[in-house]
N, C-alpha and C positions, 0 to 999 in steps of 0.2 A: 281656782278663781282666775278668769280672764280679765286682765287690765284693759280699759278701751283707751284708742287712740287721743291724746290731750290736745293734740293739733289737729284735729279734725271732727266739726263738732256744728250740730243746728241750734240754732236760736231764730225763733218764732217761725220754724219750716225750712229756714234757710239755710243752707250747707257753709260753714267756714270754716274754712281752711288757712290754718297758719304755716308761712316760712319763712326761712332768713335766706339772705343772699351776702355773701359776702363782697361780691362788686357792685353793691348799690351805693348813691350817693344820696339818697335819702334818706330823711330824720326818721326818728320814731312819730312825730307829730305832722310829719307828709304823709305817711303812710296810715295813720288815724284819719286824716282828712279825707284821703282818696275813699277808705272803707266806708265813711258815711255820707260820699257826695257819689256813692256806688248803691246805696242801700236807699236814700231816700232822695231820687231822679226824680 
């Protein structure tokens, strides 16, 4: 049985893709923000 990738994944057609970075200086809720002022322009 093939595991699928957990950070890599569509919702409603669209590709997302998760990472972390460890020299960012942003929150978890800038990073929510940016996804949905990304998703509904």
């Amino acid at each position: 049985m093939k595991t699928k990738n957990p950070y890599i994944f569509k919702v409603n057609g669209k590709l997302v893709r998760i990472r972390f970075s460890e020299n960012s200086n942003l929150t978890a809720e800038d990073c929510l923000t940016n996804v949905l002022k990304n998703l509904y322009r």
